[in-house]
N, C-alpha and C positions, 0 to 999 in steps of 0.2 A: 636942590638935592640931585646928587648925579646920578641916573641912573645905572643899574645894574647889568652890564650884557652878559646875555646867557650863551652857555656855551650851544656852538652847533653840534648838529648828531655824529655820534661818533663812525668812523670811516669802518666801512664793511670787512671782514675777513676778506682776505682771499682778492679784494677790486684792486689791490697794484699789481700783483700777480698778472689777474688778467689784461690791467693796461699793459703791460711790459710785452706780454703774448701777443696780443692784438697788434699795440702799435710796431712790431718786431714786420710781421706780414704784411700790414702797411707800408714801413719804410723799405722792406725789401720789394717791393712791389711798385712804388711812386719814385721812391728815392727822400730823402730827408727834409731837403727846400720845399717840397712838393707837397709835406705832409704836413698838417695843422693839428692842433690839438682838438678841434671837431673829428679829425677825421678818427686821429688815437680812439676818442670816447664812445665816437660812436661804433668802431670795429669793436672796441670790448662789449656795447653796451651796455653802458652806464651811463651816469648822467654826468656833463661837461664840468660841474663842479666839484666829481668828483675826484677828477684830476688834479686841481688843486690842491686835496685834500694829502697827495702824496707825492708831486712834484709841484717845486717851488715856478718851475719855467720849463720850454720845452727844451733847451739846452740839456737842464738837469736829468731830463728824460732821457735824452738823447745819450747820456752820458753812461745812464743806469742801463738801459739798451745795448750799450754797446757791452756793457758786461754780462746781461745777462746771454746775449747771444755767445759769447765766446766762452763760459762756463758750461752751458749746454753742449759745444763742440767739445771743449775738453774734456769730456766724458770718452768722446768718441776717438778722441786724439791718444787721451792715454790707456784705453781699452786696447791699441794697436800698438802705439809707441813704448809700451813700456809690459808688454805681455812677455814673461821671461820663458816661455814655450817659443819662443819664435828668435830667432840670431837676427841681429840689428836691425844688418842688412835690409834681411828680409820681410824686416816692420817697417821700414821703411818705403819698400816698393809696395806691401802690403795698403799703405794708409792711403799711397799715391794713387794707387790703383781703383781704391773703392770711391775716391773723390772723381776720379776721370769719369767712372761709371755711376755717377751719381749725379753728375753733370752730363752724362749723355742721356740719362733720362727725363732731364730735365729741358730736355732740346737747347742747352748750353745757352740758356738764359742766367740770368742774374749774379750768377757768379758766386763770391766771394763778400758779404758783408762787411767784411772789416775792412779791405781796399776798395770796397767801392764808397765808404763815407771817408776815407783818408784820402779819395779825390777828392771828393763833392764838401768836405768841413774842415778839412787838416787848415786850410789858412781864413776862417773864418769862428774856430770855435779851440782857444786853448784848451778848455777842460775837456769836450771831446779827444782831440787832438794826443792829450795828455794817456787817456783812458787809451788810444789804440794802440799807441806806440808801447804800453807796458803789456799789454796781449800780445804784438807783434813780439817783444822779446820771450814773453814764457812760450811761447810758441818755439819760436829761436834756440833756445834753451833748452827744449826736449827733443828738437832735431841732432842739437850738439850732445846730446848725452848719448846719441845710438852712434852717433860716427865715433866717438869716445870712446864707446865701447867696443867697437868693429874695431878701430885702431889699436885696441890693446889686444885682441885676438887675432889680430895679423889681417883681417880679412877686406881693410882697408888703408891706404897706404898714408905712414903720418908725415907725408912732406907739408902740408898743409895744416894751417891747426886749425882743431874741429871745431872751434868757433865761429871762426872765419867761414869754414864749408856751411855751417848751420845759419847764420844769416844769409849767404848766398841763395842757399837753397832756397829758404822763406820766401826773398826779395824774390827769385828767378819767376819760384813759382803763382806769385801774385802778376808777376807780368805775365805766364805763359795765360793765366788765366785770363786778363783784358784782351789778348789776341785773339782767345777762345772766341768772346763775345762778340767781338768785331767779325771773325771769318765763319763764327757759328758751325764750327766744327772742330773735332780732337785733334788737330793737328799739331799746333801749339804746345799741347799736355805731351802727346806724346813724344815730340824731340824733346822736349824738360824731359823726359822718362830716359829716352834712349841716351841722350847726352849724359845725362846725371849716374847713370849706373854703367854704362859702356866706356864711358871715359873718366867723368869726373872721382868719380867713386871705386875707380879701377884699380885692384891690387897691381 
C-alpha cells in the first residue's frame, strides 16, 4: 500500500514580500553572484525552506527582484514624470535632480540596480536579462512621452525623434552613473545635466 504524503505547512502571509525586501538590500549591497539564498533567508529571517516555498531557484528570484525594485521606483519616476503641474521640461530636470541628490547622500555608492545586474547577469541569465531590458524600455518610454510633449509645445526642438532622445537619455544616464561610481563624485551626473538641457534638449 502506497503511502499517503501529507501536505507541508502552508507558506506564511506576507514571507515573499519580505524575501523580495530583504534579498533586494542584499543584492544591492554584495551584488547578485555574491549573494546566496542563505543569505536572501536569513536577511528576511525566515527559515531557508522557506524560500522554496515561493521561489522555484535563485534566478527566479533574481527575476521577481528585479521587478519588484523597478515598480517601487516607478512610483517615484511617475510621481515626477508625469505630474501635469509641472512642463516637461522641467519633470525632467526635476527627476534628474533628485536622483543626483540622492546619490550624493549616499556618498555615490551603488548606483543604479537595474545597470548594475545588466553588467553583472545580462549574459549569464536570459530571464533576468529579459526582465531588465522591458524596465529599461518603460523607463525609455516615459522619458519619450515628456520630450513628446515639450516638442509639441515648442519648448523642445523636434529635429530629433523623441524616441530616439528618450533611449539616449536612459542609456547616457546609466553610463554617467558607472562614472559616478568609479570617480565617487557628481561630476559625471552633472555634465549628463549640463549636456542634456544646454544643448541636447535645446530649443
Amino acid at each position: 500500500m502506497t503511502a499517503v504524503r501529507k501536505p507541508g505547512p502552508k507558506p506564511k502571509a506576507g514571507t515573499r514580500e519580505k524575501l523580495l525586501s530583504a534579498g533586494l538590500r542584499v543584492i544591492e549591497g554584495n551584488g547578485y553572484a555574491a549573494t546566496g539564498i542563505s543569505d536572501i533567508s536569513d536577511a528576511a529571517e525566515v527559515a531557508k525552506g522557506s524560500f522554496y516555498h515561493h521561489f522555484e531557484s535563485k534566478e527566479i528570484f533574481g527575476a521577481a527582484a528585479v521587478d519588484e525594485y523597478f515598480e517601487n521606483h516607478w512610483i517615484f519616476l511617475t510621481s515626477i514624470l508625469e505630474n501635469p503641474e509641472m512642463a516637461p521640461v522641467a519633470r525632467l530636470r526635476a527627476y534628474f535632480a533628485a536622483r543626483i541628490e540622492a546619490f550624493r547622500t549616499a556618498g555615490f555608492n551603488r548606483g543604479c540596480m537595474l545597470g548594475n545586474l545588466g553588467l553583472e547577469v545580462s549574459d549569464h541569465s536570459d530571464m533576468i536579462r529579459a526582465r531588465l531590458d522591458a524596465h529599461f524600455q518603460r523607463w525609455s518610454d516615459l522619458v519619450t512621452s515628456c520630450i513628446e510633449e515639450a516638442q509639441q509645445l515648442g519648448t523642445v526642438s523636434s529635429a530629433q525623434p523623441a524616441k530616439q532622445l528618450g533611449r539616449f537619455l536612459v542609456s547616457s544616464w546609466e553610463g554617467a552613473i558607472l562614472r559616478m561610481r568609479v570617480e565617487k563624485s557628481d561630476r559625471a551626473l552633472l555634465e549628463f545635466v549640463d549636456f542634456t538641457f544646454e544643448h541636447l534638449l535645446k530649443r
